[in-house]
N, C-alpha and C positions, 0 to 999 in steps of 0.2 A: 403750418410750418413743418419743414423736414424735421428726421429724428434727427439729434445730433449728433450723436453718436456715428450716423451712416457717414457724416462727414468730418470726422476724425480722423479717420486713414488717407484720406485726401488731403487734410492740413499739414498731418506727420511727416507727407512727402516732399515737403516745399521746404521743410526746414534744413535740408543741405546745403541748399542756395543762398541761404545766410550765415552760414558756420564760414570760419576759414582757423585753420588749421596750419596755415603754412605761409610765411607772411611775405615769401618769397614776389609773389606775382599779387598782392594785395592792391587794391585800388578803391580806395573811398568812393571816387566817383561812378563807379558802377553802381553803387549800392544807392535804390530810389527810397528816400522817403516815404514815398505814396505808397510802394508796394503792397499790395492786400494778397497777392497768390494767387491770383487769376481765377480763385476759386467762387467769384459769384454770388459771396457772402455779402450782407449787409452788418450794420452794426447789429440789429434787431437777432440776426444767426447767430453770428459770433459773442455776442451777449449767454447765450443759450448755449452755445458750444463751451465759451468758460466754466459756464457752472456745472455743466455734464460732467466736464475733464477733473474738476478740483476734487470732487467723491476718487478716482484714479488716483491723483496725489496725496490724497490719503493716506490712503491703503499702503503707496509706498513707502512714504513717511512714517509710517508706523513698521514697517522689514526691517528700514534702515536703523529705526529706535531698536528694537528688537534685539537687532542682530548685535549691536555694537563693535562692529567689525570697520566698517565705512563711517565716511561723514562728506558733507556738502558744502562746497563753499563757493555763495552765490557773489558775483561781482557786479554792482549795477554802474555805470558809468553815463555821462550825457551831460550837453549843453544846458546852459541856464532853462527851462520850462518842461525840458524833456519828459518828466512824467516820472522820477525815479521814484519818490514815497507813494504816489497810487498806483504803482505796479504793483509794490510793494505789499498796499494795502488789501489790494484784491488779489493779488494771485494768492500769497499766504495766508488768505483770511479762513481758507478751508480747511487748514492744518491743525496739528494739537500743538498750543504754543509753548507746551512743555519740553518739544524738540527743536522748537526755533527761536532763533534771536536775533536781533537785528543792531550792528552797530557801525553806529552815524560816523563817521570820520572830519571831525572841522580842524580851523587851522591849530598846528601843532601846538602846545604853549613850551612855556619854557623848561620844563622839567623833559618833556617830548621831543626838543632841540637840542639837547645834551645827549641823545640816543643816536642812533645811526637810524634814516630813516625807514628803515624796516620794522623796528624794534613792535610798533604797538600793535603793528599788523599783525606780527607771530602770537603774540599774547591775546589775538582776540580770532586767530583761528579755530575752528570747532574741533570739539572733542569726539571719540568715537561714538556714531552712535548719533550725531543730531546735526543739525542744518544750520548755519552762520550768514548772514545777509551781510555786506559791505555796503551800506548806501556811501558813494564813493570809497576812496580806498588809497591802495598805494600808488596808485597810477594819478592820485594828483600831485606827486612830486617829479611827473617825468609832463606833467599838463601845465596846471597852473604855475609850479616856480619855470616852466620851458616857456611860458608865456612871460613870465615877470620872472626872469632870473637874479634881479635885485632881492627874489628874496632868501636867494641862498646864504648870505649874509649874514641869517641868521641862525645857520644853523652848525657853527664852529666844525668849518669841513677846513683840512690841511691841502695846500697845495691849489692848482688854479681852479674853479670852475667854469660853466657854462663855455666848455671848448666840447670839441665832437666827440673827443676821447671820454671825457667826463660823461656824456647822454649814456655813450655806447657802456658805459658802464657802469651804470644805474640802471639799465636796460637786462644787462648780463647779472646783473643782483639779483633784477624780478625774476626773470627766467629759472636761475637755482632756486631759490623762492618754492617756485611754483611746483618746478620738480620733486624740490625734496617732500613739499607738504602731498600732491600725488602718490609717492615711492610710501609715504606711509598711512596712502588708504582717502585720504579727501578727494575726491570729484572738484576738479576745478573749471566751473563757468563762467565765463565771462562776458558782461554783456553789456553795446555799446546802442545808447537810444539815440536813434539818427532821426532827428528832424530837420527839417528846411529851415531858413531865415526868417524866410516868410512866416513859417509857421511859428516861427517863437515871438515873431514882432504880433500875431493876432492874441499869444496866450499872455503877453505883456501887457495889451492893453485889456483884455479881459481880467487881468486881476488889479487895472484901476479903474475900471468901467463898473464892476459888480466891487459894492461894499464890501460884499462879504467874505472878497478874496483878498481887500488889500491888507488884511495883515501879511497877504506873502511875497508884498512886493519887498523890492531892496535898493535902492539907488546904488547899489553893487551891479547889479544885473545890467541896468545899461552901461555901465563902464564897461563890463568885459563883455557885452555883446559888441562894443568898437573893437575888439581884438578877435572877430567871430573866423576870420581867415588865417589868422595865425592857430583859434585852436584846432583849425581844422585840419590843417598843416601837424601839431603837435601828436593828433590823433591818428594819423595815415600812418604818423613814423612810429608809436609807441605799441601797435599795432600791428605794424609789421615787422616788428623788432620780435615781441614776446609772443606771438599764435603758436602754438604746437598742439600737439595732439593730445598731448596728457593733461593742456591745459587752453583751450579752443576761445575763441573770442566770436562770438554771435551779432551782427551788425544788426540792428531791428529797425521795421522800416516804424519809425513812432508818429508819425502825422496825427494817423488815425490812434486813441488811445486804446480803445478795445481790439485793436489787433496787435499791435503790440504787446498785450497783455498774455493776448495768443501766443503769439512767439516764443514769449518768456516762459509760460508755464508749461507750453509742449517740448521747448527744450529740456527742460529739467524731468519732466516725467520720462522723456524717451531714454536721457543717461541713468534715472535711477533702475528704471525699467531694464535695461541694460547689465545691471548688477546681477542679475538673476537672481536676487535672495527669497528665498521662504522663511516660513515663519520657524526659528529654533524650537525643536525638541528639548524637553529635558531628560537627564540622565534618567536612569532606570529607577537610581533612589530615590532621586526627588520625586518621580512617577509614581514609586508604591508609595509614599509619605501621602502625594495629595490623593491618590487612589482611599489610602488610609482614612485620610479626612475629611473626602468625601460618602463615605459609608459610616463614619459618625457624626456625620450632619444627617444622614439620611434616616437612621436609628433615633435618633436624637427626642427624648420623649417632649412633648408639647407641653406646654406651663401648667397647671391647674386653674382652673378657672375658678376664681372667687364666685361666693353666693351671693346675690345683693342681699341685701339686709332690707326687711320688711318692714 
């Protein structure tokens, strides 16, 4: 097997082709599921290439602790099977979990519909200094109630709903959203796992075919895979509404899960990587203090040694 590492900088470079930034000229359907990069890999590589890169995420992980200047805020998004908790679980599992956290977003309850919906978002953005996981997020209130706007209903808003003015601005919320949490230091990613039809109807029946996955089935999943055109429609426009630069959406081609996983964590390494931080200095004082205390660890006389008793 090749080193991995030699094909690292070959991965790095594919990953513009999936960024959009500008949501002007955006189109879903360019973007292939299957995609692997052209790069030749099998799962067997890219297996191998993850684990090489995760030691990299590290390293940065631990700048960004450091420094406490910046913070991360990862956005996973996707269709019912998509793959969102075992990206999850393998890209981050190389990390120190003392910098990352991960929170689940399910449906609002009631004290969370008395908020405007932004509100739980901002209170579970990350603080300086550590990485924040969205497994979904606020983008299911411009997805799933844009699919089922009956359930706007519930969530005591003045005036009409579900008209174009009302999208376009819930859209233009995200948008300041994202800006303002960027303007003060969060890296904003966002990332949308594109799989086929097909491919969700094969991981549907594999979690009732295999025992051991049907705790994850849901008689939910096939109801709103009957609305799999609408969300796809929901995601073109929510997509090319909020992409910016300060705040990019990454289409991942998720067919395959181990590329995918690629995707995701060479996106995140190449933005942290991007920060350019080193590791913090301290002041001069704090220098001679541990300077200090490490010459009375090094002085430091050894215990006496008891005699055994005869």
């Amino acid at each position: 097997m090749s080193n991995p590492l030699n094909n690292l900088n070959r991965f790095l470079k594919t990953l513009d082709s999936y960024q959009v930034t500008d949501g002007k000229t955006f189109d879903l359907d360019h973007f292939s599921p299957d995609d692997d990069g052209g790069l030749g890999l099998d799962k067997e590589h890219g297996k191998a290439l993850l684990a090489a890169v995760k030691t990299r995420l590290q390293e940065l992980q631990e700048l960004l602790y450091a420094n406490q200047t910046r913070s991360l805020l990862i956005v996973l998004q996707g269709m019912d099977t998509a793959g969102k908790d075992g990206t999850i679980k393998h890209v981050m599992s190389g990390v120190n979990p003392q910098g990352v956290s991960v929170t689940s977003f399910k449906q609002p309850g009631p004290s969370e519909l008395l908020h405007g919906f932004l509100w739980r978002i901002h209170l579970a953005a990350p603080q300086a200094g550590r990485i924040v996981v969205f497994n979904r997020s606020h983008y299911e209130d411009v997805l799933v109630t844009r699919v089922h706007p009956e359930l706007l209903n519930n969530e005591h808003l003045p005036g009409e709903t579900n008209t174009p003015e009302f999208w376009q601005g819930r859209y233009s919320d995200i948008r300041h959203l994202e800006h303002y949490l960027s303007r003060q230091g969060t890296v904003v990613l966002k990332f949308f796992l594109h799989i086929s039809r097909e491919e969700q109807r094969k991981r549907l029946l594999a979690r009732l075919d295999i025992p051991a996955k049907r705790w994850k089935f849901s008689t939910a999943d096939l109801r709103e895979r009957e609305f799999w055109n609408e969300y796809k429609t929901a995601y073109q426009d929510a997509i090319t509404a909020t992409a910016r630069e300060h705040a990019p959406w990454t289409v991942v081609p998720a067919n395959q899960k181990w590329y995918a996983r690629l995707v995701v964590i060479g996106t995140i390494i190449r933005a942290l990587h991007n920060l350019n931080q080193t590791m913090p200095s301290p002041s001069p004082e704090i220098t001679r203090q541990l300077d200090n205390y490490r010459d009375s660890l090094l002085n430091e006389e050894p215990p006496a040694k008891h005699k055994k008793k005869s």
